[in-house]
Every structure is written in C-alpha cells, then in structure tokens.
Backbone and ligand atoms as CSV (ligand in chain L), in Angstrom:
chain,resi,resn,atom,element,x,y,z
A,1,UNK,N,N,36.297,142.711,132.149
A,1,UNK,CA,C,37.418,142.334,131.281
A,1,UNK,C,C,37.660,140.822,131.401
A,2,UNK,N,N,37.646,140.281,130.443
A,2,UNK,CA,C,38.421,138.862,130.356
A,2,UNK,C,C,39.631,138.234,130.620
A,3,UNK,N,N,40.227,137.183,130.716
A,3,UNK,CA,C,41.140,136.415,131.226
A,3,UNK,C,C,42.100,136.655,130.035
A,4,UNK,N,N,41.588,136.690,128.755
A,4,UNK,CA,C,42.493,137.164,127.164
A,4,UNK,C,C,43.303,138.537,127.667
A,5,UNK,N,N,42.151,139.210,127.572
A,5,UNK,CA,C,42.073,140.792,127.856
A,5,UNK,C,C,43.531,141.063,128.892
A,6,UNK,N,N,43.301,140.426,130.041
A,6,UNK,CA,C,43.905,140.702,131.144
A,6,UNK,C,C,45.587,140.039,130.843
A,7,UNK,N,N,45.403,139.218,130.049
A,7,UNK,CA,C,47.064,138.489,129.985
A,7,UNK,C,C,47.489,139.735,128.952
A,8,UNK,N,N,46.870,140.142,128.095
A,8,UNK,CA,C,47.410,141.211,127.289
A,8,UNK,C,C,47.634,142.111,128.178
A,9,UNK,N,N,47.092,142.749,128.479
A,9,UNK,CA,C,47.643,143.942,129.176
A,9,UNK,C,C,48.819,143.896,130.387
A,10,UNK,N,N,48.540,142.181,130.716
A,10,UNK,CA,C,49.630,142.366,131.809
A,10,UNK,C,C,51.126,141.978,130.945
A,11,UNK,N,N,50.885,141.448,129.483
A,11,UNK,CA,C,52.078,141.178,128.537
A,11,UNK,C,C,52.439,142.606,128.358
A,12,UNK,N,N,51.963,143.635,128.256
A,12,UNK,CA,C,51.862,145.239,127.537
A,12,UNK,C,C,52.705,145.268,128.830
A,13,UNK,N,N,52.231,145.336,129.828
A,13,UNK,CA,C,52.952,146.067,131.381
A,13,UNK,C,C,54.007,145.306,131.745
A,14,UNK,N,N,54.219,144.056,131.596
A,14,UNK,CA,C,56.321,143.223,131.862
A,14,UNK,C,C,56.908,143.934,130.333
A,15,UNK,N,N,56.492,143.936,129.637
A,15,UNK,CA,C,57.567,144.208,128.469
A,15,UNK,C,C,57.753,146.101,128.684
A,16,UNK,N,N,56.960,146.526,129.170
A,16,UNK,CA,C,57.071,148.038,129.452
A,16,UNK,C,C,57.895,147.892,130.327
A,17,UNK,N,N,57.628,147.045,131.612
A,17,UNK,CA,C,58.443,147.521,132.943
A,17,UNK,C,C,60.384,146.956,132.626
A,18,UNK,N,N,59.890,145.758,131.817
A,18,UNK,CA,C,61.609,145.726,130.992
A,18,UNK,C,C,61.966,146.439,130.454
A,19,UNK,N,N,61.189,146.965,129.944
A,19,UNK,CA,C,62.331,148.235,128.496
A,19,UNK,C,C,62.704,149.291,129.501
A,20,UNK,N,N,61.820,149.732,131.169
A,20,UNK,CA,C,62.144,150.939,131.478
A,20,UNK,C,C,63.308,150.466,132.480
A,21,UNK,N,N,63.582,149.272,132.905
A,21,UNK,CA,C,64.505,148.138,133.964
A,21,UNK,C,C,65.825,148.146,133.214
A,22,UNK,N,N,65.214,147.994,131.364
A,22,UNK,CA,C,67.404,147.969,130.864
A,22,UNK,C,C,67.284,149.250,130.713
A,23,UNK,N,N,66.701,150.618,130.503
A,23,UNK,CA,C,66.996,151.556,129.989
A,23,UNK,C,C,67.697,152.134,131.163
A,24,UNK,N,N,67.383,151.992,132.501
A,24,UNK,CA,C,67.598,152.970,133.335
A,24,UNK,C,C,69.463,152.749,133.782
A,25,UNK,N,N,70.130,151.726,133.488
A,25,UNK,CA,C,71.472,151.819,132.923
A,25,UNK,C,C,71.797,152.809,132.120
A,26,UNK,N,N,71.085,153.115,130.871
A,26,UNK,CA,C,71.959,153.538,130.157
A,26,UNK,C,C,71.276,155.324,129.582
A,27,UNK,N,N,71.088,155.819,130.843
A,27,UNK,CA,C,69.927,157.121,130.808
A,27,UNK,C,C,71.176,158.274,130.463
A,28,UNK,N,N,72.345,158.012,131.231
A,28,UNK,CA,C,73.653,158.475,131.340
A,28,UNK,C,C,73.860,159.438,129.904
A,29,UNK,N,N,74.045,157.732,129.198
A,29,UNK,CA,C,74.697,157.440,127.874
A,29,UNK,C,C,73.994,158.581,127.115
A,30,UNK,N,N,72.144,158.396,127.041
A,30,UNK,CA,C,71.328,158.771,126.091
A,30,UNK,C,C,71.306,160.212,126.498
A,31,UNK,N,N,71.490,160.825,127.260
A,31,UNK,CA,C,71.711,162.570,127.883
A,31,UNK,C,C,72.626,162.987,126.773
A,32,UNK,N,N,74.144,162.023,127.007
A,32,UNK,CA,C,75.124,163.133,126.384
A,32,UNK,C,C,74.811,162.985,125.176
A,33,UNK,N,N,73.832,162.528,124.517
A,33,UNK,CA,C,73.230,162.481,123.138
A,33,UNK,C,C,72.745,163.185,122.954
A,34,UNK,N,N,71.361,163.473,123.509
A,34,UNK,CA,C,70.575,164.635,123.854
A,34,UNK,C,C,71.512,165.805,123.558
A,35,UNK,N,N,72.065,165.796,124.543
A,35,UNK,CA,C,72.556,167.475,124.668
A,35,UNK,C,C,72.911,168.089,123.384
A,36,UNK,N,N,73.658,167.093,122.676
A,36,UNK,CA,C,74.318,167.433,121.503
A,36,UNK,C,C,73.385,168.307,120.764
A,37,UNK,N,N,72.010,167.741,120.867
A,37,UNK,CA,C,70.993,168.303,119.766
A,37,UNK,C,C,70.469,169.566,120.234
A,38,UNK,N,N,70.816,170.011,121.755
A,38,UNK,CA,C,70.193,171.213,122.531
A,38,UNK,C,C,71.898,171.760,122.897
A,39,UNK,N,N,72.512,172.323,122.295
A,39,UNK,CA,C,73.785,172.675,122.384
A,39,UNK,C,C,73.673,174.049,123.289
A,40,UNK,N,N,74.435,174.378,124.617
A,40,UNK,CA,C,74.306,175.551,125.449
A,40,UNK,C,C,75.412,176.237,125.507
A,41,UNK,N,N,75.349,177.415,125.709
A,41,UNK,CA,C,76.203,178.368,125.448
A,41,UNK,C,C,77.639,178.208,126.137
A,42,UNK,N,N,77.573,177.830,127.149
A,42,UNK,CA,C,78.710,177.559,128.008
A,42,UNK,C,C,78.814,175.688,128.060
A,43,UNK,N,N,79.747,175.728,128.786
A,43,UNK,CA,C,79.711,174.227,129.130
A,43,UNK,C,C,79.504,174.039,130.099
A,44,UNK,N,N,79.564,174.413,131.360
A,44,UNK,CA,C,78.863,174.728,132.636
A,44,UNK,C,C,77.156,174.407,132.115
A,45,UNK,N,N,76.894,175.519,131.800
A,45,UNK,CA,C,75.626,175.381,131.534
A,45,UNK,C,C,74.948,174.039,131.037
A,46,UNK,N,N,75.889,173.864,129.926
A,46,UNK,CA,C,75.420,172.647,129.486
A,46,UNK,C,C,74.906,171.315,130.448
A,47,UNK,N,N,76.484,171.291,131.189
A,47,UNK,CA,C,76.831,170.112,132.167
A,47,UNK,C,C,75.696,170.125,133.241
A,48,UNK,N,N,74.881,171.470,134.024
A,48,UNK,CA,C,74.173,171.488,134.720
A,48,UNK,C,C,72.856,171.256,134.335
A,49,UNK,N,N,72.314,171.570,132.799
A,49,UNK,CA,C,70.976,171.157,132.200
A,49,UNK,C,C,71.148,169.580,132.118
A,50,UNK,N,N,72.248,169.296,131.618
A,50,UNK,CA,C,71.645,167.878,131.365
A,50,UNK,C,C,71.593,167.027,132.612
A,51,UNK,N,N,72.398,167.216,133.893
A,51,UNK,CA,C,72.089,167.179,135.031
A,51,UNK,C,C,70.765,167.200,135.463
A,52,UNK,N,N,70.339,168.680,135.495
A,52,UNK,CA,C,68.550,168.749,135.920
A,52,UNK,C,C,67.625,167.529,134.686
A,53,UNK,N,N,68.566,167.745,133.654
A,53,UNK,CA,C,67.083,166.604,132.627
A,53,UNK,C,C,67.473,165.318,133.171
A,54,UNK,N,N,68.336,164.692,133.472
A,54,UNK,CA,C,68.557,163.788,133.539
A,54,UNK,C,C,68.038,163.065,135.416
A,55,UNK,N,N,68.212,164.140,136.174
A,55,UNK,CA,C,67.295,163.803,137.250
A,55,UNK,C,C,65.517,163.780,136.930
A,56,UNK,N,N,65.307,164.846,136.286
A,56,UNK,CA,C,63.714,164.633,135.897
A,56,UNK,C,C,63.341,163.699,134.857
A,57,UNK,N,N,64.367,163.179,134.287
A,57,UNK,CA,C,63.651,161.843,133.604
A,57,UNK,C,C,63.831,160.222,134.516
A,58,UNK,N,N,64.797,160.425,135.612
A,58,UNK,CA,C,65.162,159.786,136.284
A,58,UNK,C,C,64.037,159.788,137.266
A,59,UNK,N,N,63.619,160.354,137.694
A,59,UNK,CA,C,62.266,161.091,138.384
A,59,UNK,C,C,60.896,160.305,137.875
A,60,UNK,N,N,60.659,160.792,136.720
A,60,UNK,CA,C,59.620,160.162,135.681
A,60,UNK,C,C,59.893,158.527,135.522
A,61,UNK,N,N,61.035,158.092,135.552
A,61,UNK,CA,C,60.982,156.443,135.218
A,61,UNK,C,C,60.533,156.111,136.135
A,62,UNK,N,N,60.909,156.530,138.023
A,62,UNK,CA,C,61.105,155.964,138.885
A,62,UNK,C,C,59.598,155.916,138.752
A,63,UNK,N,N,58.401,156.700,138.808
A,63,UNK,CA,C,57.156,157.215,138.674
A,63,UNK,C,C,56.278,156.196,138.161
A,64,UNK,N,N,56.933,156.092,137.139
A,64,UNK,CA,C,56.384,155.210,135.782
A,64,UNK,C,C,56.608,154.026,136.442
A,65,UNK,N,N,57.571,153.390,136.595
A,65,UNK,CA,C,58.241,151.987,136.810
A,65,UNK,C,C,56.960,151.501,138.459
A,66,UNK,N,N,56.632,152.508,139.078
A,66,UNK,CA,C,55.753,152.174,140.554
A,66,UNK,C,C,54.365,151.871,139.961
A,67,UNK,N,N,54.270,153.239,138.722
A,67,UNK,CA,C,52.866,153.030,138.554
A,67,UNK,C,C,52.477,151.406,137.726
A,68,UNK,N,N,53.657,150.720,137.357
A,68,UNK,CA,C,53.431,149.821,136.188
A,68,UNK,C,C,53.511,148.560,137.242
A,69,UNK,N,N,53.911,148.774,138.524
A,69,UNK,CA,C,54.170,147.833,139.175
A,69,UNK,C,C,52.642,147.615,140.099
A,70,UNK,N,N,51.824,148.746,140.523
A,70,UNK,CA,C,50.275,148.897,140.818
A,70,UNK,C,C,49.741,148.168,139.418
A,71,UNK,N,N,49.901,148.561,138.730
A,71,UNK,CA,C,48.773,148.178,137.853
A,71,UNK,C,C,48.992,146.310,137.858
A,72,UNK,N,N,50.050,145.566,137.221
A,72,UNK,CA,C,50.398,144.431,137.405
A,72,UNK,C,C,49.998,143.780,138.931
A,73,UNK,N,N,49.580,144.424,139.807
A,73,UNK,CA,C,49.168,144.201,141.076
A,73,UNK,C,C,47.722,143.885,140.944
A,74,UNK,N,N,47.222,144.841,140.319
A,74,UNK,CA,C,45.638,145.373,139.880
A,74,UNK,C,C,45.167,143.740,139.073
A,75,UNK,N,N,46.130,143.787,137.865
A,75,UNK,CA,C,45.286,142.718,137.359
A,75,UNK,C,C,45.845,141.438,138.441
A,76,UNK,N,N,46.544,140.943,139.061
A,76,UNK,CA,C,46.626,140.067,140.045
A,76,UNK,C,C,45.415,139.759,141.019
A,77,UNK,N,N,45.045,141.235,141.500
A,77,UNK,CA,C,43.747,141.276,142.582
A,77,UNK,C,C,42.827,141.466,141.466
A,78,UNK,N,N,42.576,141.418,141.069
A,78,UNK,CA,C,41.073,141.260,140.252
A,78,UNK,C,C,40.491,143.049,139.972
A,79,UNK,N,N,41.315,143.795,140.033
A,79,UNK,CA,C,40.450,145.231,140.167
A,79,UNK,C,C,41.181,146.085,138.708
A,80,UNK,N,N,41.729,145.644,138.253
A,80,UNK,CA,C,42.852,145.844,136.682
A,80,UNK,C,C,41.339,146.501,135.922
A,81,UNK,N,N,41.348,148.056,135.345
A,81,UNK,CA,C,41.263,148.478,134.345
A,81,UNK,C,C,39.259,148.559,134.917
A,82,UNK,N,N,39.326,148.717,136.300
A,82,UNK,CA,C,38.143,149.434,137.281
A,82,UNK,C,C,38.764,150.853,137.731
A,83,UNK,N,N,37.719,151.607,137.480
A,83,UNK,CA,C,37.988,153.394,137.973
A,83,UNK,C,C,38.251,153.357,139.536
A,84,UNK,N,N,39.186,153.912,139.851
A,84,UNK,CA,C,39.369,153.875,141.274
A,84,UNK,C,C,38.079,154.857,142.352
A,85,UNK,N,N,37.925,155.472,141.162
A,85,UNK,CA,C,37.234,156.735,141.565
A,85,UNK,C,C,35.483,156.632,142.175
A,86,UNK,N,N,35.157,155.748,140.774
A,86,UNK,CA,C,33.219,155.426,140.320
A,86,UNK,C,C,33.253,153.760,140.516
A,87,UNK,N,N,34.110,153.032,140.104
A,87,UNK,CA,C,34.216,151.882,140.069
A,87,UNK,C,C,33.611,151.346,138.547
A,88,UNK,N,N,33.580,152.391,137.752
A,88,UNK,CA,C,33.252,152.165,136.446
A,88,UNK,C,C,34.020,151.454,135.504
A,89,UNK,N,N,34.189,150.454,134.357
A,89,UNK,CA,C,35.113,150.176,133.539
A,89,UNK,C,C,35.777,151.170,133.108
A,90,UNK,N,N,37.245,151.499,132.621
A,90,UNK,CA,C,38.388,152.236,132.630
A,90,UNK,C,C,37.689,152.312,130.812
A,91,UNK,N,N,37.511,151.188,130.396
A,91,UNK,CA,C,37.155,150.648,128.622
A,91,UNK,C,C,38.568,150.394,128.132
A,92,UNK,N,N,38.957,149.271,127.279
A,92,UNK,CA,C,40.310,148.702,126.931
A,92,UNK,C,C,40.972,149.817,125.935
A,93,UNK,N,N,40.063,150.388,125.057
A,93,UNK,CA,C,40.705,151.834,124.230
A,93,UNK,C,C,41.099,152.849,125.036
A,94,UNK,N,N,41.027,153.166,126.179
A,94,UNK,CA,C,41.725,154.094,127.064
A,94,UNK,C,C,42.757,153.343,127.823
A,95,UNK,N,N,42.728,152.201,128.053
A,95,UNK,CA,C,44.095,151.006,128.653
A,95,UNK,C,C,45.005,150.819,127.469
A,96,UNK,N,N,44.286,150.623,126.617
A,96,UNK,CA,C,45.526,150.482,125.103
A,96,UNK,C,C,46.866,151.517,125.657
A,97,UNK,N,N,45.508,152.901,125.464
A,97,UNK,CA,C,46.655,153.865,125.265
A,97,UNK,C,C,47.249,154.195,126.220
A,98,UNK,N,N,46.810,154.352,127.679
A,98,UNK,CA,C,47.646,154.324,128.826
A,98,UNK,C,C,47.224,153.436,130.163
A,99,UNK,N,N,48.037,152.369,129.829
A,99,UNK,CA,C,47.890,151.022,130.486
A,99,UNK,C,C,47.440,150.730,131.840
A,100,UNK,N,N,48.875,152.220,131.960
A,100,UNK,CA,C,48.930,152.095,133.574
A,100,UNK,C,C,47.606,152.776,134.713
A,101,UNK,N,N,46.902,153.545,133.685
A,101,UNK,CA,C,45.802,154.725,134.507
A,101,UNK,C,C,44.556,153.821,135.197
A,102,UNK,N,N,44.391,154.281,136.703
A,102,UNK,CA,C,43.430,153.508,137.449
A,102,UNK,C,C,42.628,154.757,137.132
A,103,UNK,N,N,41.860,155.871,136.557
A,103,UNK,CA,C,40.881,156.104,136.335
A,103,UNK,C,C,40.128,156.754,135.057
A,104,UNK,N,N,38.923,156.308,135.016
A,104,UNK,CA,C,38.236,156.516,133.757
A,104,UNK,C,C,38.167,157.791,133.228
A,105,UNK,N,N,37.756,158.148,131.732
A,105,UNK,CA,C,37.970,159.216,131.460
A,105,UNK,C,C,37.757,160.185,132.327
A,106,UNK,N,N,36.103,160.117,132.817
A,106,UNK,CA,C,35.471,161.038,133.004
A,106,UNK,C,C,36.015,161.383,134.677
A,107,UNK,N,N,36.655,160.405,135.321
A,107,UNK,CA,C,37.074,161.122,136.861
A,107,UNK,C,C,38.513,161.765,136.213
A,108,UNK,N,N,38.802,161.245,135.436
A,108,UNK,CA,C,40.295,161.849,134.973
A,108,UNK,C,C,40.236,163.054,134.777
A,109,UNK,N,N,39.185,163.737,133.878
A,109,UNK,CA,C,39.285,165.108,133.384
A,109,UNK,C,C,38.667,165.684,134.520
A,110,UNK,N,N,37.497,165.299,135.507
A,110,UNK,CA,C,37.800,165.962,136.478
A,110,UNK,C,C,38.431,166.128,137.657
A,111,UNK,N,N,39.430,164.805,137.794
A,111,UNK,CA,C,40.948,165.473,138.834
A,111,UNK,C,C,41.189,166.556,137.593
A,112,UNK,N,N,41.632,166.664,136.349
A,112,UNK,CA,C,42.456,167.543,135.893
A,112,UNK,C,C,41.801,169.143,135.942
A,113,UNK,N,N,40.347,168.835,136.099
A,113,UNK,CA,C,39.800,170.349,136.010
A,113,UNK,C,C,40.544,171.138,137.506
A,114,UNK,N,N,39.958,169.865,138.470
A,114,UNK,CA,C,39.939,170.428,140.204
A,114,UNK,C,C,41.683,170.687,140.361
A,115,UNK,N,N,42.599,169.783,139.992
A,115,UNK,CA,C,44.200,170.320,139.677
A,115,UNK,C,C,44.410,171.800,139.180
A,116,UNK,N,N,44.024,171.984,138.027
A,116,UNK,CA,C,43.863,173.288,137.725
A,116,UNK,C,C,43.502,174.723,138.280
A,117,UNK,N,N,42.129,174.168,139.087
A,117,UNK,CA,C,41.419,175.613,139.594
A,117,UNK,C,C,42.460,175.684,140.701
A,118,UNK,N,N,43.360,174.328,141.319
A,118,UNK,CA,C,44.355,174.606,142.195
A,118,UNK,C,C,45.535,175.300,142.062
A,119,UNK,N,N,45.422,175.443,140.612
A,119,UNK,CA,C,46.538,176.658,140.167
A,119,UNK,C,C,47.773,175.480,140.599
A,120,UNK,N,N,47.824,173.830,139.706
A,120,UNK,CA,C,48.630,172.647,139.965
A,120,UNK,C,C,48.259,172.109,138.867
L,1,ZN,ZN,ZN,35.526,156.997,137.044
C-alpha cells in the first residue's frame, strides 16, 4: 500500500473514531427514539429493553472505538491493511468496506467457519 493509500484510510479511521467520540454523548438521547419505533407492552418492559440495547450498543462502540484505535496504530507501524494471519495484503476493496479488519478474506471466512463448528 502507498503513502496516498495509507493517509486515506487513516482520514476514513479519525473521522470514524470522531463520529463514534461525539456520538457516545448522545446514545441516551437516540434510545428514547428508538424505543418509540419498537413500542413494549408495559413500561417496565420497555424501560428495561432499552436499557439492555443501550448497554449492547454501548458495548459495540466501546469495541469499535479499540478496534479503530489498532488499526490507526497499524498504519503508524507500517503493518496497516497486512493479514495478521498469512501476512497477505488485506486488498483496499475489502479496507474500503471494513477499514478496521486485520484479516484477509480468506483467514476471515475461515476463523468464521472454525467459530461456527464451535457452536460461537
Ligand atoms: Zn490471511
């Protein structure tokens, strides 16, 4: 990958890790929105789903926000958009679409096979 290449993607990964840095203020806000559109029978109920969603998306940012902070590391050390796995190129059409992933298709689908037969 190139020096072009690499400022893009690390422009793709600060403007990601900002949007997920102001959002996580206002995760609160965007729930009691949510809910409205998934309306529950009780209000209890309600109050406790959007609770559990709102920890598991809280969960997922925190996730996201580490993995975006490795990768910005990655292109720093020189190893940005190398398979962790083969040491193969990742290819920039699979970084487009998910920036943050240290491995190439082909180790990817098979963690996902060996996840699976783990009944995970
Ligand atoms: Zn690989």
């Amino acid at each position: 990958m190139d020096q072009a290449q690499l400022e893009y993607f690390r422009k793709l990964l600060q403007d990601k890790l900002d949007d997920l840095l102001n959002e996580a203020g206002r995760t609160l806000e965007d729930m009691t929105e949510l809910s409205d559109h998934f309306p529950d029978p009780t209000d209890r109920a309600s109050i406790e789903s959007d609770r559990n969603f709102e920890l598991r998306i809280r969960d997922r940012e925190r996730k996201l926000i580490k993995k975006i902070k490795t990768a910005l590391e990655r292109i720093d050390d020189g190893s940005y958009g190398i398979c962790e796995e083969c040491g193969e190129d990742i290819g920039t059409k699979r970084l487009e679409a998910r920036p943050v992933t240290t491995l190439c298709i082909e180790c990817k689908s098979k963690q996902e096979r060996e996840e699976k037969a783990r009944g995970g």
